[in-house]
N, CA, C and O atoms as a GROMACS GRO file, in nm:
protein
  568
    1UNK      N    1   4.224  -1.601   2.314
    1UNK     CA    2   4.290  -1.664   2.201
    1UNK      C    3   4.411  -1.583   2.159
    1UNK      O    4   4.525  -1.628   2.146
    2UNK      N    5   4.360  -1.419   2.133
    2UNK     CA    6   4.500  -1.388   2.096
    2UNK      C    7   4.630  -1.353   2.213
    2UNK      O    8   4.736  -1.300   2.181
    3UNK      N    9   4.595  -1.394   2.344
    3UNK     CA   10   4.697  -1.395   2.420
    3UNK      C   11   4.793  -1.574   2.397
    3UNK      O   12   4.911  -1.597   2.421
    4UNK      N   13   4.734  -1.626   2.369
    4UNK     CA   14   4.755  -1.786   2.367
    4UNK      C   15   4.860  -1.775   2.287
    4UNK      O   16   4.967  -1.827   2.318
    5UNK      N   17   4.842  -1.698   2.161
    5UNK     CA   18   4.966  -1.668   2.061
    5UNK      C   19   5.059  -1.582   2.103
    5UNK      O   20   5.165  -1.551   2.048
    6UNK      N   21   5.027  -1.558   2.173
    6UNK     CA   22   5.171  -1.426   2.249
    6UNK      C   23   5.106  -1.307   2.237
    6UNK      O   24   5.164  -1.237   2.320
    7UNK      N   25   5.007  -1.227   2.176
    7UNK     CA   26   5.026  -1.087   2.156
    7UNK      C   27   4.990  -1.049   2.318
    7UNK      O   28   4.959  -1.125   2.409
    8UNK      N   29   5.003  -0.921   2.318
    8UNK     CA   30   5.022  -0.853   2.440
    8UNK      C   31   4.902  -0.753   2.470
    8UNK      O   32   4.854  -0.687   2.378
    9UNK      N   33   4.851  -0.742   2.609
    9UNK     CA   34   4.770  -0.687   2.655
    9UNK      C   35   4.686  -0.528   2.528
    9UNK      O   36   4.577  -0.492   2.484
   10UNK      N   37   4.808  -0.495   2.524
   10UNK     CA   38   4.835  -0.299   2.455
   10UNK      C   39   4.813  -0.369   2.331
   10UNK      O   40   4.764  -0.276   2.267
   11UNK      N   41   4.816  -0.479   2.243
   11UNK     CA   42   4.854  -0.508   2.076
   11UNK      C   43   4.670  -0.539   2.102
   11UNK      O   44   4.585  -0.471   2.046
   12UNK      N   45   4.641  -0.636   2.184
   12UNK     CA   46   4.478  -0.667   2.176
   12UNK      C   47   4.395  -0.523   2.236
   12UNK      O   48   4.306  -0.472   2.168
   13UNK      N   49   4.424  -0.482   2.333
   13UNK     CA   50   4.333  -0.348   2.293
   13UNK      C   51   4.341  -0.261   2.191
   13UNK      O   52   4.236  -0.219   2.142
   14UNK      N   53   4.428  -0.232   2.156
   14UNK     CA   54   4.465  -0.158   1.998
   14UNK      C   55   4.394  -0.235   1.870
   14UNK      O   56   4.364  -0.173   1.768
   15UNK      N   57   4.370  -0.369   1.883
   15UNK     CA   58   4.286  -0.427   1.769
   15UNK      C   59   4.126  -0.416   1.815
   15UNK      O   60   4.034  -0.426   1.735
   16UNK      N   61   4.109  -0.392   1.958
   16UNK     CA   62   3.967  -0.383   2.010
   16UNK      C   63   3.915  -0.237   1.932
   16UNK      O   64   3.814  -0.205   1.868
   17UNK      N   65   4.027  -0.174   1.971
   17UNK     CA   66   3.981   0.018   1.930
   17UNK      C   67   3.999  -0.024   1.818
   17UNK      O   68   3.910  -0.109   1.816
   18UNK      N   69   4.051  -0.030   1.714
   18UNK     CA   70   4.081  -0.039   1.556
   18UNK      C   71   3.879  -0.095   1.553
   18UNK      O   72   3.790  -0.012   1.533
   19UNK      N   73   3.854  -0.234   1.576
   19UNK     CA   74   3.737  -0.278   1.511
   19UNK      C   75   3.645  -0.161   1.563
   19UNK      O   76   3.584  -0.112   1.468
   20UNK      N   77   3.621  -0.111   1.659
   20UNK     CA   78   3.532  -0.035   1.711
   20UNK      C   79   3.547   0.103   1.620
   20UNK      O   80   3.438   0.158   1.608
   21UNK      N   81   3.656   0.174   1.551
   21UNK     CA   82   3.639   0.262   1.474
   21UNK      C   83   3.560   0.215   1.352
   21UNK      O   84   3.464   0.284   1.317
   22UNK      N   85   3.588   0.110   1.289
   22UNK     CA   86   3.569   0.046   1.191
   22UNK      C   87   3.433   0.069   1.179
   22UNK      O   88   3.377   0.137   1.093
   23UNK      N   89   3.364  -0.016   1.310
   23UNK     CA   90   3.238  -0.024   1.349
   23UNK      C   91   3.140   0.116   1.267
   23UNK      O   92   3.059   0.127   1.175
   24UNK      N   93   3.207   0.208   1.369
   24UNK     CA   94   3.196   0.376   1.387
   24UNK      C   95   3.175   0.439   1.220
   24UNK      O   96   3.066   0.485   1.186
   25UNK      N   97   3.255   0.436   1.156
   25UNK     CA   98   3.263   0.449   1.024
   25UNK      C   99   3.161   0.383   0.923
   25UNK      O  100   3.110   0.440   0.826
   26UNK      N  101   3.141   0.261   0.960
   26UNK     CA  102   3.052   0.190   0.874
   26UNK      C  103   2.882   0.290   0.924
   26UNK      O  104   2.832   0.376   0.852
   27UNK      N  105   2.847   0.262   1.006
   27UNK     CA  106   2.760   0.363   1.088
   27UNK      C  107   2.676   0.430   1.051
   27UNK      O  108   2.554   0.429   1.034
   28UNK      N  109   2.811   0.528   1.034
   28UNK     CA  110   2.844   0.635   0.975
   28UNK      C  111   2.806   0.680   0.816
   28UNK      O  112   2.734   0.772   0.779
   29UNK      N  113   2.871   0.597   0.750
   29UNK     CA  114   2.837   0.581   0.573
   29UNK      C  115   2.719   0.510   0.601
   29UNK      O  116   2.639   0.544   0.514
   30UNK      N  117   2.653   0.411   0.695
   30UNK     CA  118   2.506   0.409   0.671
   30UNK      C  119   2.418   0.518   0.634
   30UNK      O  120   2.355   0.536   0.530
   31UNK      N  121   2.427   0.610   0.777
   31UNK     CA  122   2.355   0.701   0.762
   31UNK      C  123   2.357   0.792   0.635
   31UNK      O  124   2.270   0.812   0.550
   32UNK      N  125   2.462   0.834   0.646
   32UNK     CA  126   2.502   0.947   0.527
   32UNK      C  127   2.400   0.914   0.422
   32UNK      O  128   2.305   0.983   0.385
   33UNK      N  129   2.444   0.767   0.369
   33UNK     CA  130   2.296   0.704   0.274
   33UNK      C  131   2.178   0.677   0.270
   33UNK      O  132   2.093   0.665   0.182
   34UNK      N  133   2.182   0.668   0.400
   34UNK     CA  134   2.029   0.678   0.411
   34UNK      C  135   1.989   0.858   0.396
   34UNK      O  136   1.909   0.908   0.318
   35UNK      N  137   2.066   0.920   0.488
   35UNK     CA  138   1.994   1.103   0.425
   35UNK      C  139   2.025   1.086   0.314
   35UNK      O  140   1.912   1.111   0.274
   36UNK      N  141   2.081   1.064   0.219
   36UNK     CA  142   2.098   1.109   0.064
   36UNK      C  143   1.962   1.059   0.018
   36UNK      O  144   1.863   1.124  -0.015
   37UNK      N  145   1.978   0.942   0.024
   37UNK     CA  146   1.801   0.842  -0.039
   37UNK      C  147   1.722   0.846  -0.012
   37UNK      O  148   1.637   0.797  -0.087
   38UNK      N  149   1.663   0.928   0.159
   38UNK     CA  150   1.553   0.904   0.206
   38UNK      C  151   1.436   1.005   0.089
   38UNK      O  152   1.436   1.049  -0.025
   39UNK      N  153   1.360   1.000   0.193
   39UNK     CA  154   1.197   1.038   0.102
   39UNK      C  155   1.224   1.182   0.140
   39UNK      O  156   1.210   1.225   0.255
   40UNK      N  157   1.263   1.256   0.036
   40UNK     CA  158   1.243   1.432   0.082
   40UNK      C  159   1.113   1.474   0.149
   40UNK      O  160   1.103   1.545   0.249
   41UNK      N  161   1.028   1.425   0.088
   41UNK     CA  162   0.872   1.459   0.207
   41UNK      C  163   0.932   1.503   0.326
   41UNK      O  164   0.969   1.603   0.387
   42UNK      N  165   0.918   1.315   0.335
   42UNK     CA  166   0.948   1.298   0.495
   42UNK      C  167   1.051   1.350   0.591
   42UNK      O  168   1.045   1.345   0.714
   43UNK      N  169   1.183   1.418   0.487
   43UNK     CA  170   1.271   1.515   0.542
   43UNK      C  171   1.250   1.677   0.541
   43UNK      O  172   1.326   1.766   0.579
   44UNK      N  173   1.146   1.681   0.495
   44UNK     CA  174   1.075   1.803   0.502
   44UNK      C  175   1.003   1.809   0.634
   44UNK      O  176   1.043   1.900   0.707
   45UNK      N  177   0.904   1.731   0.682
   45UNK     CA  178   0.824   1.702   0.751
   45UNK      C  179   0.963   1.717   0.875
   45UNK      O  180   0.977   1.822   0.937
   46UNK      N  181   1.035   1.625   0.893
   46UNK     CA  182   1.121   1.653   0.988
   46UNK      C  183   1.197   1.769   1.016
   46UNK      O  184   1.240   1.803   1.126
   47UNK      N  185   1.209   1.827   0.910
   47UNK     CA  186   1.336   1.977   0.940
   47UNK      C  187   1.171   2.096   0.955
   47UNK      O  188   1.162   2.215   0.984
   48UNK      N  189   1.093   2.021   0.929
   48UNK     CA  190   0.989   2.129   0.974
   48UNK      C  191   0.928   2.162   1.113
   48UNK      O  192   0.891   2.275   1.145
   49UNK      N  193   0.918   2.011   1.219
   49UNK     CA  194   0.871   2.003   1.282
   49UNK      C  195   0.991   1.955   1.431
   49UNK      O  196   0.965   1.963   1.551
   50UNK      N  197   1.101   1.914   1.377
   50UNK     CA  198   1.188   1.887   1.451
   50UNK      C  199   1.166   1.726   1.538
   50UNK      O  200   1.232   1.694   1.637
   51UNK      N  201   1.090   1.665   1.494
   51UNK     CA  202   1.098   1.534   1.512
   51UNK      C  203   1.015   1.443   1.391
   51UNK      O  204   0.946   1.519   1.322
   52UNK      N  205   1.006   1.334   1.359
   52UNK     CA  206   0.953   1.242   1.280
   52UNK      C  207   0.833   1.213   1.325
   52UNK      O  208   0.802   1.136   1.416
   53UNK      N  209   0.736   1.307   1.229
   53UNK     CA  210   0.585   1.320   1.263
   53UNK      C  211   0.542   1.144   1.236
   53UNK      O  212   0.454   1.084   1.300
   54UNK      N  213   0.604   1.100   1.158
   54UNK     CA  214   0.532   0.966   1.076
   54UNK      C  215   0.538   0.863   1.141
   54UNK      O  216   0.478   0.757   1.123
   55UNK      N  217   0.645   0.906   1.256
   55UNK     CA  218   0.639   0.753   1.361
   55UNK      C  219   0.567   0.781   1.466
   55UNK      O  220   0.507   0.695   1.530
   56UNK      N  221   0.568   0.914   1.495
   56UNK     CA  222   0.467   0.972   1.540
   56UNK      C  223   0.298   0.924   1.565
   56UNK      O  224   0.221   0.887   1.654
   57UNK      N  225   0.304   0.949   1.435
   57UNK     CA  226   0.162   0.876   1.395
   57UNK      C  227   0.179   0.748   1.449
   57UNK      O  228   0.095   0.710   1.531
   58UNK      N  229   0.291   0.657   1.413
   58UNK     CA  230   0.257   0.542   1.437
   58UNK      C  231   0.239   0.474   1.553
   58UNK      O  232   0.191   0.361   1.561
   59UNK      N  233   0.281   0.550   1.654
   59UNK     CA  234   0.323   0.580   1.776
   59UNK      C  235   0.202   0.593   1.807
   59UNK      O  236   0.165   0.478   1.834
   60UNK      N  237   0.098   0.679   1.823
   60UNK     CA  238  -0.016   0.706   1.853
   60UNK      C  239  -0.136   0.570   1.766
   60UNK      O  240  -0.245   0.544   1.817
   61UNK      N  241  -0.100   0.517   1.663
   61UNK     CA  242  -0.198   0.467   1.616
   61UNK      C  243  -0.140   0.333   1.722
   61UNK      O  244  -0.208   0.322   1.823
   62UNK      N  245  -0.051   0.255   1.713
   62UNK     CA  246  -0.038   0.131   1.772
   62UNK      C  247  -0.083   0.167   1.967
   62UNK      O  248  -0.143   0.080   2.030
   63UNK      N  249  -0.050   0.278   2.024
   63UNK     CA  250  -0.075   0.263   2.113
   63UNK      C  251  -0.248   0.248   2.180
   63UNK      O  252  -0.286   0.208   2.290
   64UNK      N  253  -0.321   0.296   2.065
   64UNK     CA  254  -0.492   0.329   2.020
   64UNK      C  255  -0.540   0.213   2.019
   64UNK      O  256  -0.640   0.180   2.083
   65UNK      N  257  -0.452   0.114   1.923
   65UNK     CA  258  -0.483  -0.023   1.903
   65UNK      C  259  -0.450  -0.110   2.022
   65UNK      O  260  -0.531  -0.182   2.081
   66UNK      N  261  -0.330  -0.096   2.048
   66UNK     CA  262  -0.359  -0.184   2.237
   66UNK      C  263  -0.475  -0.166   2.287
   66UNK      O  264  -0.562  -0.252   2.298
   67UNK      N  265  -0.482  -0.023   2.330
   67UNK     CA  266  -0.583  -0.014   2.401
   67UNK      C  267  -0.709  -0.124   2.348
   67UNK      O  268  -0.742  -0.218   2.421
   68UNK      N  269  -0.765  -0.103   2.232
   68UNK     CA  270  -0.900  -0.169   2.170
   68UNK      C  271  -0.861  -0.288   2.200
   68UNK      O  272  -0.947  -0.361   2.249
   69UNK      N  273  -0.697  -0.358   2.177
   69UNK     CA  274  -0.701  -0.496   2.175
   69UNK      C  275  -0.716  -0.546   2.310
   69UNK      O  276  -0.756  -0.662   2.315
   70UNK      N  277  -0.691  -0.485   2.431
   70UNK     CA  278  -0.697  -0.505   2.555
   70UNK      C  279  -0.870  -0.487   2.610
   70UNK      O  280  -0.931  -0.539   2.703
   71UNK      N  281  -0.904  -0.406   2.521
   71UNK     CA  282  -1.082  -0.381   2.595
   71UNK      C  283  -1.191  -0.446   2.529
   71UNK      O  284  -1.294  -0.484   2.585
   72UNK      N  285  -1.154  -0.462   2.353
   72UNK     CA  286  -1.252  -0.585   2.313
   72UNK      C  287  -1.200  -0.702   2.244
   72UNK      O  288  -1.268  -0.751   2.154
   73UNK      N  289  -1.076  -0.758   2.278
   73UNK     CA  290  -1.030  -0.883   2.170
   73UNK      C  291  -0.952  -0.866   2.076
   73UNK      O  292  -0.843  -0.920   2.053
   74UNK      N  293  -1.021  -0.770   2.007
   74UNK     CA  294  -1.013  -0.772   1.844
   74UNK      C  295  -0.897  -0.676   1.782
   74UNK      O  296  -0.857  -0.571   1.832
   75UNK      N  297  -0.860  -0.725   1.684
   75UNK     CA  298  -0.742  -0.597   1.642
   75UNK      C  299  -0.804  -0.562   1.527
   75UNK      O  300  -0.849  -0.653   1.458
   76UNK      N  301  -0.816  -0.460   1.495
   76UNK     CA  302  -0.908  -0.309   1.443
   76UNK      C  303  -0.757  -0.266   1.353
   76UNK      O  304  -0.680  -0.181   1.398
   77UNK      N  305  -0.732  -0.334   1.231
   77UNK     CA  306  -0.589  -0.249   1.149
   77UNK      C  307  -0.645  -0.150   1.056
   77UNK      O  308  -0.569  -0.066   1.007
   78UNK      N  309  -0.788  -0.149   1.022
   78UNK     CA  310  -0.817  -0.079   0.914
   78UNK      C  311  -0.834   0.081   0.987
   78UNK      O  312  -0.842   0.046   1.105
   79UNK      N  313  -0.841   0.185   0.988
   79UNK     CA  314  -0.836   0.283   1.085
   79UNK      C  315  -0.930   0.367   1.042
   79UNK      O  316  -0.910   0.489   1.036
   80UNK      N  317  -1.054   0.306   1.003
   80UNK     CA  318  -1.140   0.445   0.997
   80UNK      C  319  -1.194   0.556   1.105
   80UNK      O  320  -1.192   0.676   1.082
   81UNK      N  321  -1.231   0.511   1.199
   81UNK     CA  322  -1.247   0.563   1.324
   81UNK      C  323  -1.140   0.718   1.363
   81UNK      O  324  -1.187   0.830   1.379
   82UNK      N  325  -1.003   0.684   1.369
   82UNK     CA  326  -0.924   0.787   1.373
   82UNK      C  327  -0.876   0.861   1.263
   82UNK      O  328  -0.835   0.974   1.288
   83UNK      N  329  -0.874   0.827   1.162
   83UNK     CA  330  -0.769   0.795   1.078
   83UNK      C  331  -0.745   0.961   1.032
   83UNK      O  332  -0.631   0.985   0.992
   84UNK      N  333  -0.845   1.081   1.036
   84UNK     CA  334  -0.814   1.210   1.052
   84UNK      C  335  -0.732   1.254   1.161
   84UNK      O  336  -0.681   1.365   1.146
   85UNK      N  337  -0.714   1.208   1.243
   85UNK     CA  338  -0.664   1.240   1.386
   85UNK      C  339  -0.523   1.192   1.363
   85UNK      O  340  -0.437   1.245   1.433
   86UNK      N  341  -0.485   1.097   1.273
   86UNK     CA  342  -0.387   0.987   1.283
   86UNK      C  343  -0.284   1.068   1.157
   86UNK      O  344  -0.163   1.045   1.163
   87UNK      N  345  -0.325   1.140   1.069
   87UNK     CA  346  -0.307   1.238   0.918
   87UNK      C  347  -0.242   1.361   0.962
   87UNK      O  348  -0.134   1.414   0.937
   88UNK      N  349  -0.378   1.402   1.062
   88UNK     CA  350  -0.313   1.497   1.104
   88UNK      C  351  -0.194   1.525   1.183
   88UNK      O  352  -0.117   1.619   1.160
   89UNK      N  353  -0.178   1.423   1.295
   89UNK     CA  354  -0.063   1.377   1.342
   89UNK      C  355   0.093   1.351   1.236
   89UNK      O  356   0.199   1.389   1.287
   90UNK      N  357   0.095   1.321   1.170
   90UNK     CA  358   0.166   1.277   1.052
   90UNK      C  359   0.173   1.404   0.956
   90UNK      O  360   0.239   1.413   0.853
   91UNK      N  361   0.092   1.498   1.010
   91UNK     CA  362   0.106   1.577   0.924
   91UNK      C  363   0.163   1.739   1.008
   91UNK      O  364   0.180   1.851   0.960
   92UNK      N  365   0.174   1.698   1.114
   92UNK     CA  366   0.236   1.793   1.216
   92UNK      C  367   0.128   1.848   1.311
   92UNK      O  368   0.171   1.952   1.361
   93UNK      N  369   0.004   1.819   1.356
   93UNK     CA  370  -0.094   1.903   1.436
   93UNK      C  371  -0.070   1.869   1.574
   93UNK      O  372  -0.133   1.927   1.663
   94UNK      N  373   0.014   1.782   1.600
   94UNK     CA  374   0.084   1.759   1.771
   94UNK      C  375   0.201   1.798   1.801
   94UNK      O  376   0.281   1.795   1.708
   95UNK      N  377   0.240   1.834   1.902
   95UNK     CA  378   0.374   1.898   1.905
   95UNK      C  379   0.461   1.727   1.968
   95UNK      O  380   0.414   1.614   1.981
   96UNK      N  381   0.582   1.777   1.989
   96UNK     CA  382   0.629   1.654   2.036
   96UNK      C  383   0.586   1.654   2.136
   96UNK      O  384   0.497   1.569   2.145
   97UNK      N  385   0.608   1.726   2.254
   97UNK     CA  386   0.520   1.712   2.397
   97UNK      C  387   0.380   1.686   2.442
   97UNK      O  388   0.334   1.673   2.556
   98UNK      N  389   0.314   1.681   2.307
   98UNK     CA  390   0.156   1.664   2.345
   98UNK      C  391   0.206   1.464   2.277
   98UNK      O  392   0.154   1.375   2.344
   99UNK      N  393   0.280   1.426   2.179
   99UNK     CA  394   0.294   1.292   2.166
   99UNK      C  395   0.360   1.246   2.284
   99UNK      O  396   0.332   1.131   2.318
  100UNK      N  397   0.449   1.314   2.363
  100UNK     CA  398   0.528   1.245   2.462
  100UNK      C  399   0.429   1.243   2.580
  100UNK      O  400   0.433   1.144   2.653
  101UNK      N  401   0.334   1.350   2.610
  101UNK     CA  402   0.268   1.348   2.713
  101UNK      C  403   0.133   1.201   2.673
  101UNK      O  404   0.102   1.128   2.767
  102UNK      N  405   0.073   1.179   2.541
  102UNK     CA  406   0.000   1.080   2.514
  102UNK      C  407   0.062   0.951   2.543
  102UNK      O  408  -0.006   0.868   2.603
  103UNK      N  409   0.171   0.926   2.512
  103UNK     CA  410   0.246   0.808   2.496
  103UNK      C  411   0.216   0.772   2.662
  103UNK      O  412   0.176   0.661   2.696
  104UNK      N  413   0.240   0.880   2.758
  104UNK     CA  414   0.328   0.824   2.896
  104UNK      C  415   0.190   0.845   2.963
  104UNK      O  416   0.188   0.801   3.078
  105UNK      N  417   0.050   0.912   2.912
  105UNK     CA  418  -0.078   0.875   3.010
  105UNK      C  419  -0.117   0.711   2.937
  105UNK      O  420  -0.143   0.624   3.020
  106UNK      N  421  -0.121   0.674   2.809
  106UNK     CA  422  -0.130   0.558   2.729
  106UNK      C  423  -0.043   0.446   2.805
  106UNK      O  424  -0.094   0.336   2.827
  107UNK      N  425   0.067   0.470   2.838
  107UNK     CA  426   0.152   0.347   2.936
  107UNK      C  427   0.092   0.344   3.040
  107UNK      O  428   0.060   0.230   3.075
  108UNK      N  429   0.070   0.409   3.091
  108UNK     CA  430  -0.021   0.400   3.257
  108UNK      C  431  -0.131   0.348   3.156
  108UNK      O  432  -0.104   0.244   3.096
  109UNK      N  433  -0.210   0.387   3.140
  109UNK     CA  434  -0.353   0.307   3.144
  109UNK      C  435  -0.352   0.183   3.089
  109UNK      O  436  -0.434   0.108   3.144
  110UNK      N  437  -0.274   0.120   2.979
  110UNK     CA  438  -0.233  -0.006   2.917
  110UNK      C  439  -0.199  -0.070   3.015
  110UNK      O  440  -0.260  -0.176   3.026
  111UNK      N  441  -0.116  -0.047   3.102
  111UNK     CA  442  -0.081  -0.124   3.199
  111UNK      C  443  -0.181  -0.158   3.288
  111UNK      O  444  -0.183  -0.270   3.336
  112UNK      N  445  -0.277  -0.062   3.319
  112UNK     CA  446  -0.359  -0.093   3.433
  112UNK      C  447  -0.446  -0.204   3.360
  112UNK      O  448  -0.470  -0.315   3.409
  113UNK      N  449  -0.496  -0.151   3.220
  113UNK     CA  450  -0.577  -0.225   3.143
  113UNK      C  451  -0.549  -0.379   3.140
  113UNK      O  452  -0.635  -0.467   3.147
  114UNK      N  453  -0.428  -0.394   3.130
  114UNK     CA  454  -0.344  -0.523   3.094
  114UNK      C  455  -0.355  -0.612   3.243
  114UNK      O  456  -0.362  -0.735   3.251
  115UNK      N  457  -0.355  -0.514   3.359
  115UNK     CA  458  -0.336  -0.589   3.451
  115UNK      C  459  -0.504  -0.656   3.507
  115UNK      O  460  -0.517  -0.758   3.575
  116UNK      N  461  -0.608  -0.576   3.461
  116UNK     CA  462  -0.738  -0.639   3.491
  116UNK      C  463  -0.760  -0.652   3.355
  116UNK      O  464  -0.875  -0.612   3.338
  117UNK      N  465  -0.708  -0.688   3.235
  117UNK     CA  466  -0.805  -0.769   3.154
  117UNK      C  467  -0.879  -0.887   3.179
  117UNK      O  468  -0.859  -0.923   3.294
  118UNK      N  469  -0.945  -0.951   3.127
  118UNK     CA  470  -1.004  -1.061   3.128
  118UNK      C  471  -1.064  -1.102   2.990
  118UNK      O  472  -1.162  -1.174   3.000
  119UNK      N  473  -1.030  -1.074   2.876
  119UNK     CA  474  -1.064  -1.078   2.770
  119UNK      C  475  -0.952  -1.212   2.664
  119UNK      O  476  -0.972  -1.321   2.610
  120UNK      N  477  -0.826  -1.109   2.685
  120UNK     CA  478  -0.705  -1.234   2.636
  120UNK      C  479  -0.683  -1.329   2.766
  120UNK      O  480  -0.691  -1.322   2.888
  121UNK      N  481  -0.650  -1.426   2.660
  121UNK     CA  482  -0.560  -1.539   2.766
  121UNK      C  483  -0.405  -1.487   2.891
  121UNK      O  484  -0.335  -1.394   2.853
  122UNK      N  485  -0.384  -1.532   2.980
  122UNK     CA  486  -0.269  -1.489   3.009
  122UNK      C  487  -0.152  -1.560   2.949
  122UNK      O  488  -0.041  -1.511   2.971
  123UNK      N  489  -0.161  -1.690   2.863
  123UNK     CA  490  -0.037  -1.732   2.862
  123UNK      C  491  -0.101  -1.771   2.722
  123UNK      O  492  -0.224  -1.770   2.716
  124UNK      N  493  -0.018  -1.809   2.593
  124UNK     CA  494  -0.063  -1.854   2.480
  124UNK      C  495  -0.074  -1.993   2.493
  124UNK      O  496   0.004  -2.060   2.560
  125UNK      N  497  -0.193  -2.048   2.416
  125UNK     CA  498  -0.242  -2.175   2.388
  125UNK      C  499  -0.133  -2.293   2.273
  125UNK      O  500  -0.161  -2.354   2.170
  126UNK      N  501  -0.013  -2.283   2.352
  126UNK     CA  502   0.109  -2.362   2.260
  126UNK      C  503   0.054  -2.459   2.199
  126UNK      O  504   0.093  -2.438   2.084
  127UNK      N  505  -0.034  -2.586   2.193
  127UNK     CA  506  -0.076  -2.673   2.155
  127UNK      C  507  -0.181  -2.593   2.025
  127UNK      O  508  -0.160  -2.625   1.908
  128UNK      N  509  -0.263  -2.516   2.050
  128UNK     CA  510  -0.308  -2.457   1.948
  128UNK      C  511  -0.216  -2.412   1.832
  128UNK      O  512  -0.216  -2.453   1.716
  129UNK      N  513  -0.131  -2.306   1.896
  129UNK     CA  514  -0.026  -2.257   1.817
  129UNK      C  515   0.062  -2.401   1.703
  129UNK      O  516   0.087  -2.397   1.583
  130UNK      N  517   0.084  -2.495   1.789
  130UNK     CA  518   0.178  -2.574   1.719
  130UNK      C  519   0.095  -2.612   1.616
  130UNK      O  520   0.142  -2.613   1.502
  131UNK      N  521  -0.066  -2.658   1.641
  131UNK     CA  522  -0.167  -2.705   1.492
  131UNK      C  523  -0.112  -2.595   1.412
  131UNK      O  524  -0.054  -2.618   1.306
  132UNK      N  525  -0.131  -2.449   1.468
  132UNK     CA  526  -0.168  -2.375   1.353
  132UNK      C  527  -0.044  -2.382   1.245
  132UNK      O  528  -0.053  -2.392   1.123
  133UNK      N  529   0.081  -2.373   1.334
  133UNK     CA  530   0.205  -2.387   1.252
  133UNK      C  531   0.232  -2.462   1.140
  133UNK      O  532   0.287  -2.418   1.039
  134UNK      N  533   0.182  -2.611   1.163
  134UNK     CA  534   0.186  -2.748   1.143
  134UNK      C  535   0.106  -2.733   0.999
  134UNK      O  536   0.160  -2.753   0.890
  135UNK      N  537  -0.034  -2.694   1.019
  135UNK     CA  538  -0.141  -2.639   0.929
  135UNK      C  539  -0.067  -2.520   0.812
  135UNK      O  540  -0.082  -2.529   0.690
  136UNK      N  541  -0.006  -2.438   0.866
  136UNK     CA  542   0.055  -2.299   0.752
  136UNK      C  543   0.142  -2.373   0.665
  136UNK      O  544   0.133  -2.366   0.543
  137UNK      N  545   0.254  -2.470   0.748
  137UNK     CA  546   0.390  -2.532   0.651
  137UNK      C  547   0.303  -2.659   0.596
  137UNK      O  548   0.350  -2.688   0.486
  138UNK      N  549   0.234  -2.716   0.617
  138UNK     CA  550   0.166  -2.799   0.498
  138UNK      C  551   0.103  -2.721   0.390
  138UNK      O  552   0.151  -2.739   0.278
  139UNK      N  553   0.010  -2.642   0.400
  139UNK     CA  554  -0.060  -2.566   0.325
  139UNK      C  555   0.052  -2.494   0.225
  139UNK      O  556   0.014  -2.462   0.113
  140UNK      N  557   0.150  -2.476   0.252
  140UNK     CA  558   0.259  -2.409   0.152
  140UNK      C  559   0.332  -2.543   0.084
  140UNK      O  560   0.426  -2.506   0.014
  141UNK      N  561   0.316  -2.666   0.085
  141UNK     CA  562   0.348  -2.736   0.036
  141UNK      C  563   0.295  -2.822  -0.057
  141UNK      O  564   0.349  -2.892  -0.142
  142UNK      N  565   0.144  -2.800  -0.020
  142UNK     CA  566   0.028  -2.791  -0.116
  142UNK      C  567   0.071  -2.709  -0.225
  142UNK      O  568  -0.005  -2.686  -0.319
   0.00000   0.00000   0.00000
């Protein structure tokens, strides 16, 4: 388009780099605001441990929960079972390499898990799904 009007090869890359600083800057003042506002805890927790124990945790709890959802059905959100293990995590008792080494034996076995389940469906039940849909947006109109 803007060649159609005449500008020139050098005038449209120069407006490409211009938006892309722009971009850069905005970014930029995101972040800045977000460190100013965030939760000091949780920036404690990070300048303590050198990574974000809390996703950490979360990291380890969702990958816990595949597993269960792949071996009995069911999804298990309430976490009593771990939930010391899951604190402590969050609270710094793993290093990053013992989360990075969990994460990457957890992908191998999910996968294997995933590939002989027999518990879930392999493909979703669309006709089910569409009742249920059908069922939620009436019920809110109730």
């Amino acid at each position: 388009a803007a060649r159609s009007i005449g500008l020139n090869d050098n005038f449209i890359e120069l407006m490409k780099k211009e938006r892309e600083y722009r971009n850069k800057v905005s970014d930029y003042q995101k972040y800045l605001n977000w460190k100013k506002t965030r939760n000091p805890e949780r920036a404690k927790l990070e300048d303590k441990f050198h990574f974000d124990t809390k996703h950490a945790m979360h990291l380890v709890r969702l990958t816990t929960m595949a597993r269960e959802i792949l071996t009995t059905g069911k999804v298990n959100v309430k976490r009593r079972e771990d939930r010391e293990k899951l604190l402590a995590i969050r609270a710094g008792a793993w290093t990053f390499e013992q989360i990075q080494e969990h994460v990457e034996r957890e992908e191998r076995d999910l996968q294997k898990l995933y590939e002989e389940c027999k518990i879930l469906p392999r493909n979703p039940d669309i006709q089910k799904l569409d009742k249920l849909c059908i069922e939620i947006i009436e019920e809110s109109f109730r």
